[in-house]
SEGU-639555 format. One record per residue (C-alpha): residue in three letters; x, y, z. Coordinates in steps of 0.05 Angstrom, whole numbers, plus 5000, padded with zeros to 4 digits. Each point is the difference from the previous one (the first is absolute). Layout:
N
AlaXYZ ...
//
This chain:
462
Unk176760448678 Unk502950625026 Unk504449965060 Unk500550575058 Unk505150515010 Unk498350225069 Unk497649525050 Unk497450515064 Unk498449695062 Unk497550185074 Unk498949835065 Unk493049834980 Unk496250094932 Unk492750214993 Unk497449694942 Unk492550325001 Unk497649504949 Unk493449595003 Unk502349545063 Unk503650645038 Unk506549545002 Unk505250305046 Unk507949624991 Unk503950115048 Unk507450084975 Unk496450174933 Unk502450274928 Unk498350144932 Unk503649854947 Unk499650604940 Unk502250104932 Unk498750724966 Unk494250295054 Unk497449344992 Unk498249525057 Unk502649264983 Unk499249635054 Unk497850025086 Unk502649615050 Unk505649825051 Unk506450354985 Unk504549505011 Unk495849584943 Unk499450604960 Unk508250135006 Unk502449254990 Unk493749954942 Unk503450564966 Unk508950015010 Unk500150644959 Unk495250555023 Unk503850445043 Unk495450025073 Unk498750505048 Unk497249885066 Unk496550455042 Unk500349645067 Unk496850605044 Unk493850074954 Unk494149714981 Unk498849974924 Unk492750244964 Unk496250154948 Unk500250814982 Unk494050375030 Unk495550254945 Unk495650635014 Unk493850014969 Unk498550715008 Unk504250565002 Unk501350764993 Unk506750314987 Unk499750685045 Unk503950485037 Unk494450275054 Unk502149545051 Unk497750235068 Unk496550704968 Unk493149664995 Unk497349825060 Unk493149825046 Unk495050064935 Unk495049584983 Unk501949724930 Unk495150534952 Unk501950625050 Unk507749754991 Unk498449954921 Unk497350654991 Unk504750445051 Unk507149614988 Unk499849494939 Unk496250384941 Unk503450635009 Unk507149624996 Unk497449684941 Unk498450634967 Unk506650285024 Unk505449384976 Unk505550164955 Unk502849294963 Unk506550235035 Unk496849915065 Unk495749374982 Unk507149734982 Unk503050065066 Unk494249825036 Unk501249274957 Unk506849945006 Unk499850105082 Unk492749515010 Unk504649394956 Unk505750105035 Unk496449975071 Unk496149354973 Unk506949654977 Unk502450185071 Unk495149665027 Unk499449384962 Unk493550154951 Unk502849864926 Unk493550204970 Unk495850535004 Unk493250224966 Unk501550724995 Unk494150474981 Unk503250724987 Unk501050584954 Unk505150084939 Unk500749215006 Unk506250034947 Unk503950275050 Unk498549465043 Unk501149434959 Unk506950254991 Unk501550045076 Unk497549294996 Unk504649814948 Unk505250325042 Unk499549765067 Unk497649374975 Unk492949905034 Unk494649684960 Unk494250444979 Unk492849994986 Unk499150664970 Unk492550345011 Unk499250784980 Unk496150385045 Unk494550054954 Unk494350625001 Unk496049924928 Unk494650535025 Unk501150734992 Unk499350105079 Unk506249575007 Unk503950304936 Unk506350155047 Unk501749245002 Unk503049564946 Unk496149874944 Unk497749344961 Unk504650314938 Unk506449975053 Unk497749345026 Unk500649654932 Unk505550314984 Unk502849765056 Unk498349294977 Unk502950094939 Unk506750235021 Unk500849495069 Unk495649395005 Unk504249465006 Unk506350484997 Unk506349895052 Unk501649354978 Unk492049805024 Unk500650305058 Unk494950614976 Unk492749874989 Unk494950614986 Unk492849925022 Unk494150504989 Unk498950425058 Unk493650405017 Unk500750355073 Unk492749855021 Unk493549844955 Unk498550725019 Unk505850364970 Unk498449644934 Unk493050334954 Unk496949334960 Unk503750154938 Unk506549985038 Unk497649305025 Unk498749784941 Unk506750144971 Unk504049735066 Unk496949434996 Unk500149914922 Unk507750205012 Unk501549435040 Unk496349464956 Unk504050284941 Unk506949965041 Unk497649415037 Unk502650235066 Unk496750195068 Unk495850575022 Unk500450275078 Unk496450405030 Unk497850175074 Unk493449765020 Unk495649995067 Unk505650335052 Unk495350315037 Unk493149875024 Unk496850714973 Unk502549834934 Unk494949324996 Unk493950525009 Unk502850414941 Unk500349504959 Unk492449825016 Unk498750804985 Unk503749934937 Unk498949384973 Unk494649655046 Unk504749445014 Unk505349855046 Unk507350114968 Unk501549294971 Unk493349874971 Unk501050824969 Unk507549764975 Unk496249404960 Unk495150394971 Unk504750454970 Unk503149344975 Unk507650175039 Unk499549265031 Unk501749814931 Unk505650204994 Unk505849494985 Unk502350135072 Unk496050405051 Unk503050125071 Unk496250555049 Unk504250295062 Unk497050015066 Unk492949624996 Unk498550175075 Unk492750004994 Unk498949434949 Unk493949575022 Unk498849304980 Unk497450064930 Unk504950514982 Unk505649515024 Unk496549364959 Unk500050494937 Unk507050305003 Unk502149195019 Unk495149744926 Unk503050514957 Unk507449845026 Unk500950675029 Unk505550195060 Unk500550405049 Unk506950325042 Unk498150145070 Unk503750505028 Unk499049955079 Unk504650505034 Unk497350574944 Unk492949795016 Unk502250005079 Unk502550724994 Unk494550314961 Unk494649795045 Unk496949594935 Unk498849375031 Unk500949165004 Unk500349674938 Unk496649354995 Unk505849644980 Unk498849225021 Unk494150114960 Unk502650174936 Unk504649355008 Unk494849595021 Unk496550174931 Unk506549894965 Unk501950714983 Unk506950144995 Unk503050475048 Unk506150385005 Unk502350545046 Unk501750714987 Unk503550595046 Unk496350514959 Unk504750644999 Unk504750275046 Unk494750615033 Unk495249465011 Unk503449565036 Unk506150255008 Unk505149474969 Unk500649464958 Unk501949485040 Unk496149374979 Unk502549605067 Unk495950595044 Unk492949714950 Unk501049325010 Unk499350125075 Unk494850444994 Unk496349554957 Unk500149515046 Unk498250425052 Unk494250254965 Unk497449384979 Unk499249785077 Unk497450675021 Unk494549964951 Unk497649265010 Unk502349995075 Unk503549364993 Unk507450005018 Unk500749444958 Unk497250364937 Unk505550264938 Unk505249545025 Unk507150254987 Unk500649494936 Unk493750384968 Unk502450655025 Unk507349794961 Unk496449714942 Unk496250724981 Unk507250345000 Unk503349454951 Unk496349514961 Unk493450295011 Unk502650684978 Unk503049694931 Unk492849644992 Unk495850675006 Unk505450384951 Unk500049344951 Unk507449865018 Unk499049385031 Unk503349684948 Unk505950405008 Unk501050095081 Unk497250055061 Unk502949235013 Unk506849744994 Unk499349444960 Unk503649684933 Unk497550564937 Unk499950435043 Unk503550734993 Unk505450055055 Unk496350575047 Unk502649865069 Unk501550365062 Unk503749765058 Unk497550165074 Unk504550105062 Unk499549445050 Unk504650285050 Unk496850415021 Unk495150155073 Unk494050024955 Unk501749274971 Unk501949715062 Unk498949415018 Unk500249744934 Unk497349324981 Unk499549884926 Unk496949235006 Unk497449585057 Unk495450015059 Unk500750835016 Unk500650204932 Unk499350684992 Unk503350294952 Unk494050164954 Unk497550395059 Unk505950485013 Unk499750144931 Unk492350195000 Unk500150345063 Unk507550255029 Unk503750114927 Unk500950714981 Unk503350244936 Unk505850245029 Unk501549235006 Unk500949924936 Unk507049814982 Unk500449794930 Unk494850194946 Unk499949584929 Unk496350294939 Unk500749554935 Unk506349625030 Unk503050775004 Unk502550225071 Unk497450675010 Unk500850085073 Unk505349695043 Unk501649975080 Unk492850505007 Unk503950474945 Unk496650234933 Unk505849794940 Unk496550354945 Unk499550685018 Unk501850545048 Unk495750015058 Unk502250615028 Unk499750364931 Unk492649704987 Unk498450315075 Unk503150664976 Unk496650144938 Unk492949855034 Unk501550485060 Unk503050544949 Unk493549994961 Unk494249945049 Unk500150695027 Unk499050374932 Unk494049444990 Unk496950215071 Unk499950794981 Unk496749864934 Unk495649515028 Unk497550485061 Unk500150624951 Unk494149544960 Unk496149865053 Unk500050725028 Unk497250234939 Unk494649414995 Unk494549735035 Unk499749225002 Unk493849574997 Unk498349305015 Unk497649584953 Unk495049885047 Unk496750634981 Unk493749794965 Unk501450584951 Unk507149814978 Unk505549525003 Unk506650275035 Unk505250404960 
//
Protein backbone atom coordinates (compact mmCIF):
# COMPACT_ATOMS: atom_id res chain seq x y z
CA UNK A 1 0.00 0.00 0.00
CA UNK A 2 1.50 3.21 -0.78
CA UNK A 3 1.91 5.66 1.95
CA UNK A 4 1.59 9.74 1.54
CA UNK A 5 4.26 12.22 1.25
CA UNK A 6 2.25 15.33 1.79
CA UNK A 7 -0.59 15.39 4.06
CA UNK A 8 -2.42 19.20 3.19
CA UNK A 9 -4.97 20.30 5.37
CA UNK A 10 -7.50 23.39 5.93
CA UNK A 11 -9.68 25.17 7.84
CA UNK A 12 -12.39 23.24 6.17
CA UNK A 13 -12.31 20.66 3.18
CA UNK A 14 -14.88 20.42 0.38
CA UNK A 15 -15.08 17.05 -0.61
CA UNK A 16 -17.79 17.43 -3.67
CA UNK A 17 -18.33 13.69 -3.75
CA UNK A 18 -21.77 11.88 -3.96
CA UNK A 19 -22.93 12.93 -0.18
CA UNK A 20 -21.36 16.74 -0.59
CA UNK A 21 -19.35 15.90 2.78
CA UNK A 22 -17.79 19.04 4.17
CA UNK A 23 -14.83 18.19 7.31
CA UNK A 24 -14.15 20.70 9.14
CA UNK A 25 -10.36 20.68 10.15
CA UNK A 26 -10.08 18.45 6.94
CA UNK A 27 -7.00 16.87 4.86
CA UNK A 28 -5.95 14.65 2.24
CA UNK A 29 -3.45 12.58 2.38
CA UNK A 30 -1.34 12.25 -1.28
CA UNK A 31 1.29 10.28 -2.75
CA UNK A 32 2.57 11.25 -6.45
CA UNK A 33 -0.67 13.67 -7.60
CA UNK A 34 -2.54 10.98 -6.19
CA UNK A 35 -5.31 11.35 -3.58
CA UNK A 36 -4.89 8.56 -0.73
CA UNK A 37 -7.02 9.28 1.74
CA UNK A 38 -9.91 12.31 3.21
CA UNK A 39 -10.52 13.12 6.47
CA UNK A 40 -9.65 14.95 9.78
CA UNK A 41 -6.10 16.11 9.84
CA UNK A 42 -5.16 15.27 13.02
CA UNK A 43 -6.24 11.43 12.03
CA UNK A 44 -4.71 11.82 8.77
CA UNK A 45 -1.21 13.24 10.60
CA UNK A 46 -1.06 10.66 13.58
CA UNK A 47 -2.42 7.75 10.71
CA UNK A 48 0.61 8.65 8.80
CA UNK A 49 4.10 9.86 11.28
CA UNK A 50 6.04 10.44 8.04
CA UNK A 51 4.30 12.63 5.44
CA UNK A 52 5.52 15.98 5.94
CA UNK A 53 1.95 18.34 6.49
CA UNK A 54 0.98 21.62 5.59
CA UNK A 55 -1.86 23.40 6.92
CA UNK A 56 -3.65 26.13 5.45
CA UNK A 57 -5.59 27.42 8.47
CA UNK A 58 -7.09 30.69 6.58
CA UNK A 59 -8.51 28.69 3.62
CA UNK A 60 -10.95 26.51 2.65
CA UNK A 61 -9.74 23.48 0.59
CA UNK A 62 -11.64 22.29 -3.01
CA UNK A 63 -11.83 20.51 -5.83
CA UNK A 64 -10.13 22.50 -9.02
CA UNK A 65 -12.79 24.28 -11.13
CA UNK A 66 -13.05 22.63 -14.51
CA UNK A 67 -14.31 24.81 -17.52
CA UNK A 68 -16.17 23.13 -19.92
CA UNK A 69 -15.99 25.63 -22.61
CA UNK A 70 -13.45 27.87 -23.44
CA UNK A 71 -11.62 30.21 -25.94
CA UNK A 72 -8.08 31.38 -25.63
CA UNK A 73 -8.27 35.21 -26.99
CA UNK A 74 -6.80 38.50 -26.76
CA UNK A 75 -10.00 40.83 -27.79
CA UNK A 76 -10.97 41.43 -24.39
CA UNK A 77 -13.15 44.44 -24.11
CA UNK A 78 -12.83 45.24 -28.28
CA UNK A 79 -16.16 43.33 -28.96
CA UNK A 80 -18.91 44.69 -27.55
CA UNK A 81 -23.14 45.18 -27.55
CA UNK A 82 -23.64 42.53 -30.69
CA UNK A 83 -25.95 40.07 -30.89
CA UNK A 84 -23.93 36.78 -31.16
CA UNK A 85 -24.09 36.28 -35.46
CA UNK A 86 -23.56 40.32 -35.92
CA UNK A 87 -20.49 39.86 -33.29
CA UNK A 88 -19.39 36.64 -35.47
CA UNK A 89 -19.42 38.19 -38.66
CA UNK A 90 -17.97 41.94 -37.74
CA UNK A 91 -15.27 40.84 -34.83
CA UNK A 92 -14.70 36.92 -34.58
CA UNK A 93 -14.35 35.65 -38.38
CA UNK A 94 -12.24 38.34 -39.48
CA UNK A 95 -9.75 37.60 -36.39
CA UNK A 96 -9.90 34.12 -37.39
CA UNK A 97 -8.91 34.84 -40.82
CA UNK A 98 -6.28 37.20 -39.53
CA UNK A 99 -4.38 34.79 -36.57
CA UNK A 100 -0.81 34.18 -36.80
CA UNK A 101 0.19 30.74 -34.54
CA UNK A 102 2.44 33.40 -32.80
CA UNK A 103 -0.54 35.17 -31.71
CA UNK A 104 -2.83 32.10 -31.06
CA UNK A 105 0.18 31.19 -28.74
CA UNK A 106 0.01 34.08 -26.53
CA UNK A 107 -3.53 34.32 -26.50
CA UNK A 108 -3.09 30.44 -24.69
CA UNK A 109 -0.45 31.09 -22.58
CA UNK A 110 -2.31 34.42 -20.97
CA UNK A 111 -6.28 32.55 -20.88
CA UNK A 112 -4.22 29.35 -18.62
CA UNK A 113 -2.52 31.50 -16.64
CA UNK A 114 -5.72 33.67 -15.72
CA UNK A 115 -7.66 30.23 -15.07
CA UNK A 116 -4.75 28.84 -12.67
CA UNK A 117 -5.11 32.28 -10.94
CA UNK A 118 -8.28 31.71 -10.36
CA UNK A 119 -8.55 28.26 -9.27
CA UNK A 120 -9.93 26.37 -12.65
CA UNK A 121 -7.24 23.39 -13.26
CA UNK A 122 -8.99 22.39 -16.38
CA UNK A 123 -10.07 23.86 -19.24
CA UNK A 124 -11.83 22.71 -22.62
CA UNK A 125 -10.02 25.03 -24.84
CA UNK A 126 -11.41 25.30 -28.50
CA UNK A 127 -8.72 27.43 -30.51
CA UNK A 128 -6.41 27.73 -33.41
CA UNK A 129 -2.73 26.20 -33.90
CA UNK A 130 -3.72 23.92 -30.82
CA UNK A 131 0.15 22.62 -30.58
CA UNK A 132 1.03 25.69 -29.36
CA UNK A 133 -1.37 25.38 -26.72
CA UNK A 134 -0.78 22.13 -25.50
CA UNK A 135 2.65 23.24 -24.83
CA UNK A 136 1.57 26.30 -22.69
CA UNK A 137 -0.38 23.63 -20.94
CA UNK A 138 2.45 21.51 -20.36
CA UNK A 139 4.15 24.54 -19.09
CA UNK A 140 2.02 26.21 -16.73
CA UNK A 141 0.71 23.01 -15.78
CA UNK A 142 -3.22 23.27 -16.41
CA UNK A 143 -5.02 20.29 -17.70
CA UNK A 144 -6.32 20.45 -21.21
CA UNK A 145 -9.04 19.24 -23.37
CA UNK A 146 -7.76 20.19 -26.69
CA UNK A 147 -10.65 21.01 -29.55
CA UNK A 148 -9.40 22.77 -32.95
CA UNK A 149 -11.53 25.30 -34.18
CA UNK A 150 -12.70 23.24 -36.93
CA UNK A 151 -14.22 24.77 -40.53
CA UNK A 152 -14.33 21.51 -43.06
CA UNK A 153 -16.42 23.64 -45.68
CA UNK A 154 -14.68 25.84 -48.18
CA UNK A 155 -16.69 29.03 -46.77
CA UNK A 156 -14.86 28.43 -43.44
CA UNK A 157 -11.31 27.40 -45.07
CA UNK A 158 -9.55 30.18 -42.85
CA UNK A 159 -10.00 27.96 -39.66
CA UNK A 160 -8.11 24.82 -38.71
CA UNK A 161 -8.67 21.99 -40.63
CA UNK A 162 -9.69 18.19 -39.86
CA UNK A 163 -5.84 17.31 -41.30
CA UNK A 164 -4.45 19.78 -38.24
CA UNK A 165 -6.97 18.34 -35.87
CA UNK A 166 -5.68 14.77 -36.17
CA UNK A 167 -2.53 15.68 -36.20
CA UNK A 168 -2.99 17.19 -33.30
CA UNK A 169 -4.20 13.91 -31.81
CA UNK A 170 -1.45 12.21 -32.88
CA UNK A 171 1.21 14.32 -31.45
CA UNK A 172 -0.80 15.30 -27.75
CA UNK A 173 -3.65 13.07 -26.62
CA UNK A 174 -2.82 11.95 -23.49
CA UNK A 175 0.60 13.97 -23.61
CA UNK A 176 1.89 16.10 -20.35
CA UNK A 177 2.12 13.31 -18.21
CA UNK A 178 -2.08 12.83 -18.95
CA UNK A 179 -2.76 15.99 -18.42
CA UNK A 180 -3.46 16.63 -22.45
CA UNK A 181 -6.45 15.15 -24.16
CA UNK A 182 -7.33 16.17 -27.96
CA UNK A 183 -10.99 16.05 -29.00
CA UNK A 184 -12.50 16.74 -32.51
CA UNK A 185 -13.69 20.13 -32.85
CA UNK A 186 -16.19 21.49 -35.50
CA UNK A 187 -17.09 25.37 -34.74
CA UNK A 188 -20.83 25.00 -35.60
CA UNK A 189 -22.75 22.24 -37.80
CA UNK A 190 -22.75 25.13 -40.26
CA UNK A 191 -19.14 25.73 -40.74
CA UNK A 192 -18.80 21.97 -41.54
CA UNK A 193 -20.17 20.71 -45.59
CA UNK A 194 -21.54 16.80 -45.04
CA UNK A 195 -18.30 15.30 -46.13
CA UNK A 196 -16.48 17.24 -43.47
CA UNK A 197 -19.09 15.70 -41.00
CA UNK A 198 -18.60 12.68 -42.02
CA UNK A 199 -14.90 12.67 -41.53
CA UNK A 200 -15.17 14.55 -37.91
CA UNK A 201 -17.19 12.29 -36.84
CA UNK A 202 -15.47 9.13 -38.39
CA UNK A 203 -12.23 10.91 -36.79
CA UNK A 204 -13.35 10.72 -33.43
CA UNK A 205 -14.67 7.00 -33.57
CA UNK A 206 -11.25 6.08 -34.99
CA UNK A 207 -9.35 8.04 -32.06
CA UNK A 208 -12.07 7.32 -29.71
CA UNK A 209 -12.15 10.72 -28.21
CA UNK A 210 -14.84 13.54 -28.04
CA UNK A 211 -16.29 15.84 -30.55
CA UNK A 212 -17.53 19.64 -29.52
CA UNK A 213 -19.17 21.72 -31.10
CA UNK A 214 -21.54 24.81 -30.45
CA UNK A 215 -25.11 24.15 -30.77
CA UNK A 216 -28.54 26.19 -30.23
CA UNK A 217 -26.89 29.65 -28.69
CA UNK A 218 -29.30 31.63 -30.07
CA UNK A 219 -32.90 31.44 -30.81
CA UNK A 220 -32.57 32.51 -34.78
CA UNK A 221 -30.25 29.70 -35.16
CA UNK A 222 -33.30 26.91 -34.21
CA UNK A 223 -35.32 28.38 -37.40
CA UNK A 224 -32.16 27.78 -39.54
CA UNK A 225 -31.83 24.66 -38.72
CA UNK A 226 -35.64 23.99 -39.66
CA UNK A 227 -34.68 25.91 -43.18
CA UNK A 228 -31.79 23.69 -43.52
CA UNK A 229 -32.49 20.60 -42.29
CA UNK A 230 -36.32 20.64 -41.30
CA UNK A 231 -35.53 19.80 -37.80
CA UNK A 232 -34.54 21.47 -34.78
CA UNK A 233 -30.62 21.33 -34.08
CA UNK A 234 -30.33 18.06 -31.88
CA UNK A 235 -32.65 15.94 -33.87
CA UNK A 236 -30.37 17.56 -37.27
CA UNK A 237 -26.96 16.58 -35.12
CA UNK A 238 -28.52 12.77 -34.96
CA UNK A 239 -29.36 12.54 -38.30
CA UNK A 240 -26.03 13.36 -39.42
CA UNK A 241 -25.09 10.55 -36.91
CA UNK A 242 -22.55 13.23 -34.63
CA UNK A 243 -24.56 11.93 -31.37
CA UNK A 244 -22.52 8.88 -31.98
CA UNK A 245 -19.74 9.84 -31.37
CA UNK A 246 -17.70 8.16 -28.48
CA UNK A 247 -18.23 11.45 -26.55
CA UNK A 248 -20.51 14.26 -27.70
CA UNK A 249 -20.73 17.54 -25.63
CA UNK A 250 -22.66 20.79 -27.30
CA UNK A 251 -21.91 24.40 -25.74
CA UNK A 252 -24.69 26.59 -24.92
CA UNK A 253 -28.09 24.57 -25.52
CA UNK A 254 -30.22 27.77 -24.65
CA UNK A 255 -33.14 26.85 -26.69
CA UNK A 256 -33.24 23.05 -26.23
CA UNK A 257 -36.92 21.90 -25.76
CA UNK A 258 -37.98 18.77 -24.05
CA UNK A 259 -37.37 16.13 -26.69
CA UNK A 260 -34.15 17.62 -27.65
CA UNK A 261 -33.06 17.40 -23.90
CA UNK A 262 -34.53 13.48 -23.60
CA UNK A 263 -32.35 12.74 -26.86
CA UNK A 264 -29.05 14.49 -25.99
CA UNK A 265 -29.81 12.72 -22.17
CA UNK A 266 -30.53 8.72 -24.32
CA UNK A 267 -27.53 9.02 -26.43
CA UNK A 268 -25.29 10.16 -23.30
CA UNK A 269 -24.55 13.49 -24.72
CA UNK A 270 -23.37 16.80 -22.49
CA UNK A 271 -23.72 19.95 -22.55
CA UNK A 272 -21.36 23.19 -20.87
CA UNK A 273 -23.55 26.07 -20.13
CA UNK A 274 -21.91 29.08 -20.24
CA UNK A 275 -24.27 31.71 -18.36
CA UNK A 276 -22.35 34.99 -18.11
CA UNK A 277 -21.39 34.57 -22.17
CA UNK A 278 -25.02 33.81 -22.90
CA UNK A 279 -25.93 36.90 -20.36
CA UNK A 280 -23.71 39.25 -22.41
CA UNK A 281 -24.64 38.32 -25.85
CA UNK A 282 -28.27 38.86 -25.39
CA UNK A 283 -28.65 34.82 -26.38
CA UNK A 284 -30.77 33.80 -23.69
CA UNK A 285 -31.72 31.28 -20.41
CA UNK A 286 -30.64 27.98 -20.70
CA UNK A 287 -32.91 25.35 -19.42
CA UNK A 288 -30.51 23.98 -17.17
CA UNK A 289 -32.66 22.09 -14.23
CA UNK A 290 -34.05 20.43 -17.11
CA UNK A 291 -31.24 18.87 -18.62
CA UNK A 292 -30.43 17.50 -14.96
CA UNK A 293 -33.65 16.45 -14.35
CA UNK A 294 -33.31 14.13 -17.55
CA UNK A 295 -29.93 13.11 -16.34
CA UNK A 296 -27.73 14.94 -18.73
CA UNK A 297 -24.51 15.84 -17.63
CA UNK A 298 -23.67 19.39 -17.28
CA UNK A 299 -20.69 21.35 -16.93
CA UNK A 300 -20.01 25.04 -17.11
CA UNK A 301 -17.96 27.05 -19.48
CA UNK A 302 -16.70 30.96 -19.52
CA UNK A 303 -16.58 30.77 -23.26
CA UNK A 304 -13.65 33.26 -24.35
CA UNK A 305 -12.33 36.24 -22.91
CA UNK A 306 -14.44 38.94 -25.61
CA UNK A 307 -17.48 37.17 -24.67
CA UNK A 308 -17.54 37.37 -21.39
CA UNK A 309 -14.79 39.04 -20.51
CA UNK A 310 -12.73 36.66 -18.09
CA UNK A 311 -12.26 33.39 -17.06
CA UNK A 312 -13.16 33.37 -13.77
CA UNK A 313 -15.23 30.13 -13.09
CA UNK A 314 -16.29 31.56 -9.36
CA UNK A 315 -18.19 34.74 -11.41
CA UNK A 316 -20.43 31.29 -13.49
CA UNK A 317 -21.24 29.52 -10.59
CA UNK A 318 -23.06 32.66 -9.33
CA UNK A 319 -24.45 33.36 -12.35
CA UNK A 320 -25.69 30.01 -12.79
CA UNK A 321 -27.43 30.09 -9.93
CA UNK A 322 -28.77 33.22 -10.57
CA UNK A 323 -30.05 32.22 -13.80
CA UNK A 324 -31.49 29.18 -12.81
CA UNK A 325 -33.94 31.25 -10.35
CA UNK A 326 -34.57 33.93 -12.85
CA UNK A 327 -35.78 31.52 -15.31
CA UNK A 328 -38.10 29.27 -13.09
CA UNK A 329 -38.92 32.21 -10.62
CA UNK A 330 -38.18 30.17 -7.65
CA UNK A 331 -35.48 31.52 -5.31
CA UNK A 332 -35.07 28.22 -4.22
CA UNK A 333 -34.26 26.82 -7.75
CA UNK A 334 -30.13 25.88 -8.75
CA UNK A 335 -29.20 25.76 -5.18
CA UNK A 336 -25.54 26.76 -4.58
CA UNK A 337 -24.58 22.79 -4.20
CA UNK A 338 -25.90 22.30 -7.94
CA UNK A 339 -24.53 25.53 -9.00
CA UNK A 340 -20.91 24.06 -7.33
CA UNK A 341 -21.45 20.67 -8.68
CA UNK A 342 -21.59 21.94 -12.64
CA UNK A 343 -18.06 23.69 -11.98
CA UNK A 344 -16.36 20.42 -10.38
CA UNK A 345 -17.73 17.04 -10.61
CA UNK A 346 -20.34 17.77 -13.05
CA UNK A 347 -17.71 19.43 -15.32
CA UNK A 348 -15.33 16.13 -15.15
CA UNK A 349 -18.70 14.03 -15.95
CA UNK A 350 -19.60 16.06 -19.22
CA UNK A 351 -15.66 15.96 -20.35
CA UNK A 352 -15.47 12.01 -19.27
CA UNK A 353 -13.03 12.91 -16.44
CA UNK A 354 -15.05 11.90 -13.75
CA UNK A 355 -12.93 9.26 -13.05
CA UNK A 356 -10.05 11.40 -12.72
CA UNK A 357 -11.36 14.75 -10.79
CA UNK A 358 -13.91 16.92 -10.18
CA UNK A 359 -14.10 15.18 -6.44
CA UNK A 360 -11.49 14.70 -3.94
CA UNK A 361 -11.66 11.35 -3.12
CA UNK A 362 -9.09 8.19 -2.72
CA UNK A 363 -7.87 7.44 -6.85
CA UNK A 364 -8.28 10.42 -7.34
CA UNK A 365 -5.60 12.86 -9.19
CA UNK A 366 -4.52 15.52 -6.64
CA UNK A 367 -6.32 18.78 -8.44
CA UNK A 368 -7.06 21.10 -5.55
CA UNK A 369 -7.29 24.73 -4.90
CA UNK A 370 -7.45 26.41 -1.65
CA UNK A 371 -9.96 29.40 -1.06
CA UNK A 372 -9.35 32.45 1.26
CA UNK A 373 -11.55 32.44 4.36
CA UNK A 374 -10.41 35.58 5.79
CA UNK A 375 -11.61 37.40 4.04
CA UNK A 376 -15.13 40.15 4.06
CA UNK A 377 -16.58 38.01 1.29
CA UNK A 378 -16.25 34.71 3.59
CA UNK A 379 -17.30 36.22 6.65
CA UNK A 380 -19.02 34.89 8.89
CA UNK A 381 -17.80 31.64 8.22
CA UNK A 382 -19.49 28.46 9.43
CA UNK A 383 -18.17 25.31 7.91
CA UNK A 384 -20.70 22.75 9.97
CA UNK A 385 -23.75 23.22 12.17
CA UNK A 386 -27.01 25.03 12.40
CA UNK A 387 -25.87 28.36 10.07
CA UNK A 388 -23.77 26.60 7.83
CA UNK A 389 -22.87 28.41 5.07
CA UNK A 390 -19.97 27.90 3.70
CA UNK A 391 -21.20 26.20 0.47
CA UNK A 392 -23.05 29.39 -0.06
CA UNK A 393 -20.18 31.95 0.06
CA UNK A 394 -18.53 29.85 -2.19
CA UNK A 395 -21.45 29.79 -4.84
CA UNK A 396 -22.36 33.22 -4.47
CA UNK A 397 -19.52 35.76 -2.66
CA UNK A 398 -16.13 33.75 -3.92
CA UNK A 399 -14.29 35.45 -6.66
CA UNK A 400 -11.08 34.19 -8.24
CA UNK A 401 -8.97 36.57 -6.88
CA UNK A 402 -9.62 34.42 -3.64
CA UNK A 403 -7.86 31.86 -4.70
CA UNK A 404 -4.81 31.22 -2.64
CA UNK A 405 -3.33 27.97 -3.54
CA UNK A 406 -3.93 26.16 -6.89
CA UNK A 407 -2.97 22.16 -7.18
CA UNK A 408 -2.69 20.51 -10.64
CA UNK A 409 -1.54 16.73 -10.49
CA UNK A 410 -0.18 17.17 -6.80
CA UNK A 411 2.14 20.10 -8.62
CA UNK A 412 1.87 23.64 -7.01
CA UNK A 413 1.52 25.95 -9.79
CA UNK A 414 0.28 29.00 -8.06
CA UNK A 415 1.05 30.03 -4.54
CA UNK A 416 -0.16 33.03 -2.07
CA UNK A 417 -2.62 34.26 -5.50
CA UNK A 418 0.93 34.12 -7.50
CA UNK A 419 1.42 32.13 -10.83
CA UNK A 420 4.94 29.72 -10.09
CA UNK A 421 5.22 28.52 -13.58
CA UNK A 422 5.61 31.35 -15.65
CA UNK A 423 6.03 35.04 -15.90
CA UNK A 424 2.91 36.82 -15.60
CA UNK A 425 4.04 40.06 -16.49
CA UNK A 426 6.06 38.64 -19.54
CA UNK A 427 2.79 36.50 -20.69
CA UNK A 428 0.86 40.15 -20.31
CA UNK A 429 3.65 41.69 -22.46
CA UNK A 430 3.86 39.54 -25.34
CA UNK A 431 -0.08 39.69 -25.81
CA UNK A 432 -0.16 43.56 -25.64
CA UNK A 433 3.07 43.71 -28.02
CA UNK A 434 1.21 41.66 -30.62
CA UNK A 435 -2.45 42.76 -30.68
CA UNK A 436 -2.01 45.97 -32.41
CA UNK A 437 -0.32 44.59 -35.68
CA UNK A 438 -3.39 41.85 -35.46
CA UNK A 439 -6.05 44.88 -35.25
CA UNK A 440 -4.49 46.74 -38.53
CA UNK A 441 -4.58 43.57 -40.51
CA UNK A 442 -7.78 42.62 -39.22
CA UNK A 443 -9.51 46.17 -40.03
CA UNK A 444 -7.47 46.41 -43.42
CA UNK A 445 -9.69 42.87 -44.31
CA UNK A 446 -12.71 44.02 -43.49
CA UNK A 447 -12.33 47.42 -45.31
CA UNK A 448 -11.76 45.68 -48.37
CA UNK A 449 -14.75 43.04 -47.80
CA UNK A 450 -18.25 42.98 -47.42
CA UNK A 451 -19.54 40.49 -44.72
CA UNK A 452 -22.71 38.42 -44.86
CA UNK A 453 -24.79 36.53 -42.50
CA UNK A 454 -25.35 33.25 -42.79
CA UNK A 455 -28.68 34.13 -42.46
CA UNK A 456 -28.71 35.16 -46.00
CA UNK A 457 -30.88 32.62 -47.74
CA UNK A 458 -28.27 32.81 -50.63
CA UNK A 459 -25.10 32.04 -48.71
CA UNK A 460 -23.55 31.12 -45.52
CA UNK A 461 -21.21 33.86 -43.89
CA UNK A 462 -17.49 34.15 -44.97
Amino acid sequence: MKEPDTILSGAALVTMDQALRVLPEGGVALAGGEILAVGPREELATAHPGAETRHMPDCVLMPGLINAHAHSGFLRGTAEHLPVWDWLTIHINPMHRMLRPEEAEAASWLAYAESLLGGTTTILDMWRFMDRSARCAETLGNRLVAVPYVGAHPDYDYFDTLEMNEALIGEWHGGANGRVTVWVGLEHLFYADEAGQARALAMAKAHDTGLHTHCSEAEIEVAEFERRYGKRPVHALGEIGLLDAPRFLIAHAVWLDRGEIARLADTGGAVAHNPVSNMKLASGIAPVEDMLAAGLAVGLGTDGEKENNNFDMFEEIKGASLLGKLRNRDAAAMDSWEALKLATIGGARALGLDDRIGSIEPGKRADIIAVRCDTPRMTPFFADGEWMNLHHNLAHAVRGSDVAMTMVDGQVVVEDGALLTGRLSDIIAEVRALVPGHFARRAAWLAENQSTQWTDPERPAP
